[in-house]
N, C-alpha and C positions, 0 to 999 in steps of 0.2 A: 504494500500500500504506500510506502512512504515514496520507493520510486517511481510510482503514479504520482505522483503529490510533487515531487520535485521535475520531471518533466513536466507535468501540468504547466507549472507555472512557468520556467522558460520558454517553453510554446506561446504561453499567453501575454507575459513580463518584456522577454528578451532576456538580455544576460544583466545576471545578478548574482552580485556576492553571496558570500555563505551565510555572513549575518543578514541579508534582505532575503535569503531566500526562509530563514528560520523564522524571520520575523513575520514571515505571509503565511508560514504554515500555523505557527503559532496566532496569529492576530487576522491575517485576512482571510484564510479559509475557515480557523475556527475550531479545524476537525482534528488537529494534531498539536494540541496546547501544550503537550509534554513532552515533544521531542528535543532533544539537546543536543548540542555541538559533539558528543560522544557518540550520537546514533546518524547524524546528519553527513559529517563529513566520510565516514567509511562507505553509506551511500553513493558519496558525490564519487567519491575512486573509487567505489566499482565498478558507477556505471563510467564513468571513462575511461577504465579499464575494457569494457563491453566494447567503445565508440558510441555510446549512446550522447556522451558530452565531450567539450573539448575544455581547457582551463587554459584561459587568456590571461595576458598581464593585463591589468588595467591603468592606462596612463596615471603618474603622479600626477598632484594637487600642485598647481603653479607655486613657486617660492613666496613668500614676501618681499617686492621689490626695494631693498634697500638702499639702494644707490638713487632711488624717489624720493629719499629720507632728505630732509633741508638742513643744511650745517646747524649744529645746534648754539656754535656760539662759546662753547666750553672745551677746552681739553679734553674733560672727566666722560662728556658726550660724544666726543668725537669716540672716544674709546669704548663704551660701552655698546654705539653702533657696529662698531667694529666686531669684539667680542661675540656679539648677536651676531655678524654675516657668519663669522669660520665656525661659529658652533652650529648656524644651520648648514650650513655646506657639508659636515661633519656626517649630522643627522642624513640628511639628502643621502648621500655617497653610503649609508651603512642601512639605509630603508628598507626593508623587503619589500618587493611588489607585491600589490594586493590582487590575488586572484578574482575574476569574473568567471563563471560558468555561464558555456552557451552549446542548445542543445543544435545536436546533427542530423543529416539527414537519417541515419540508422535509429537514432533519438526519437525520432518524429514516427518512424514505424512501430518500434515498440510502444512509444509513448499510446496509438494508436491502440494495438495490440494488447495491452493491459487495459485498457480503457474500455472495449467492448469483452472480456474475458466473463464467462459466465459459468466457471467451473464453481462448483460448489455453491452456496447461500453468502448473499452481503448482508453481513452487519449494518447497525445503524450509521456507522462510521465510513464504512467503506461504502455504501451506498451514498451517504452524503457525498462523499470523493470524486464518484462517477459523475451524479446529477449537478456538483460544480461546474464539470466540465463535459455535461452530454451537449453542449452544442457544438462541439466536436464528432460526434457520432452521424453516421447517418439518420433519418426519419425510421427507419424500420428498425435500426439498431436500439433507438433510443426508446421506441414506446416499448419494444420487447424489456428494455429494465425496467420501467417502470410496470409493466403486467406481471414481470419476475416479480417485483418485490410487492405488490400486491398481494400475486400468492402466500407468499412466505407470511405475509401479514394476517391472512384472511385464516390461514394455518394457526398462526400465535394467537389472534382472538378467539381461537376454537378451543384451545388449551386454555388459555385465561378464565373461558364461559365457566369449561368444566372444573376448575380449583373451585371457582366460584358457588360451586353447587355443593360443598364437600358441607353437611352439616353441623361440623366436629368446629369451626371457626366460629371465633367469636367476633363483635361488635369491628374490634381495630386492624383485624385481619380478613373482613371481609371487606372494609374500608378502605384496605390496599387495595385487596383485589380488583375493588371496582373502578379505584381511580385508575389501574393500570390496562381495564376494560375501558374504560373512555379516553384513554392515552391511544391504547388501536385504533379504536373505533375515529376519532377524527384524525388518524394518520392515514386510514385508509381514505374520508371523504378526499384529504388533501388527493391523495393519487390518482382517488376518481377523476376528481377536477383535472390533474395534470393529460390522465389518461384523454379525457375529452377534448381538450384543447389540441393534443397532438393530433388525436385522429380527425378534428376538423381542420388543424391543418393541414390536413394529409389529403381531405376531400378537394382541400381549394386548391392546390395545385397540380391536383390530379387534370389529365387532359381531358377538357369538352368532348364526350361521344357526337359522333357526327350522324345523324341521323342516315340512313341508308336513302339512295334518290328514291323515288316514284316511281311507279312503273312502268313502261314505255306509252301502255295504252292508257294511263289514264290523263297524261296529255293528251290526248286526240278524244278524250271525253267518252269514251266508249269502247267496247270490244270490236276486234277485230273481227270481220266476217269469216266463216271457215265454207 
């Protein structure tokens, strides 16, 4: 999942450091708030170990022009600008460049490839992951996940019903039960609605049927003699 999550987003992004790319998984998607620099960067080399990315230097941050700097007037100032240049030049000259990851064309097919994958059941997370970025998928690809995970839903409120009939529960525990029966229950209206929407998309750009011509005789208004 996670390297769905990190191609996702240079697909979407472009190239982005390692800290912009934790910070969208963390903050902009939502779905991965505990990922860390310990599980993120062995990701990033793998997949660029794959080709699935490449790691670019990213141009340094311009110096501070000091020689823009206006005579100060003082000895104690002339030296102190001074001081300042050779210890940024210092800096500069011992910097490591900072890596950008940017995904590739083999990137963009797995990216693809993980993206429409429907081995097994998505979790609530991993299905979030996909429908971030089902407008990547095709029409047919995408409402099939969302009727997958309807199933799977329509599945979990069937088992939810039946806890829910266990007569042995008491007041606070049937209390769960039920809020976790209306936590399905409008996860599914949600999908309905999504479901609807795709497939009336799916109508309007379906090509106009052309009605079949007329039949030869019935321009001439009549049958032909035999």
């Amino acid at each position: 999942m996670l390297d769905l999550a990190i191609l996702g987003l240079l697909q979407e992004r472009g190239d982005l450091h390692g800290y912009e790319i934790r910070k969208q998984l963390r903050d902009g998607l939502g779905l991965l708030a505990n990922v860390s620099f310990g599980s993120l960067y062995p990701a990033l080399a793998r997949l660029e170990m794959a080709g699935a990315v490449e790691a670019i230097d990213a141009p340094s941050p311009p110096e501070q022009p000091f020689d823009a700097v206006p005579p100060t007037g003082s000895l104690s100032g002339e030296l102190a600008v001074l001081r300042a240049r050779r210890l940024t030049t210092r800096r500069s000259h011992g910097r490591r460049a900072r890596k950008v990851y940017r995904i590739t064309a083999k990137g963009r097919e797995l990216f693809a490839d993980l993206l429409a994958g429907t081995a097994g059941s998505d979790d609530q997370r991993s299905f979030g992951l996909r429908l971030a970025f089902a407008r990547y998928l095709p029409a047919p690809a995408r409402l099939a996940l969302l009727e997958r995970r309807r199933q799977q839903l329509a599945a979990r409120l069937a088992d939810v019903r039946a806890a829910g009939s266990d007569r042995a529960l008491d007041t606070y525990a049937r209390s769960v039960v039920e809020h976790m029966t209306d936590a399905v229950r409008h996860d599914i209206g949600w999908l309905d609605r999504l479901i609807d929407a795709e497939q009336a998309a799916a109508q309007r750009s379906a090509p106009a049927t052309v009605p079949p011509p007329p039949h030869a005789t019935a321009a001439t208004g009549g049958t032909r003699a035999q």
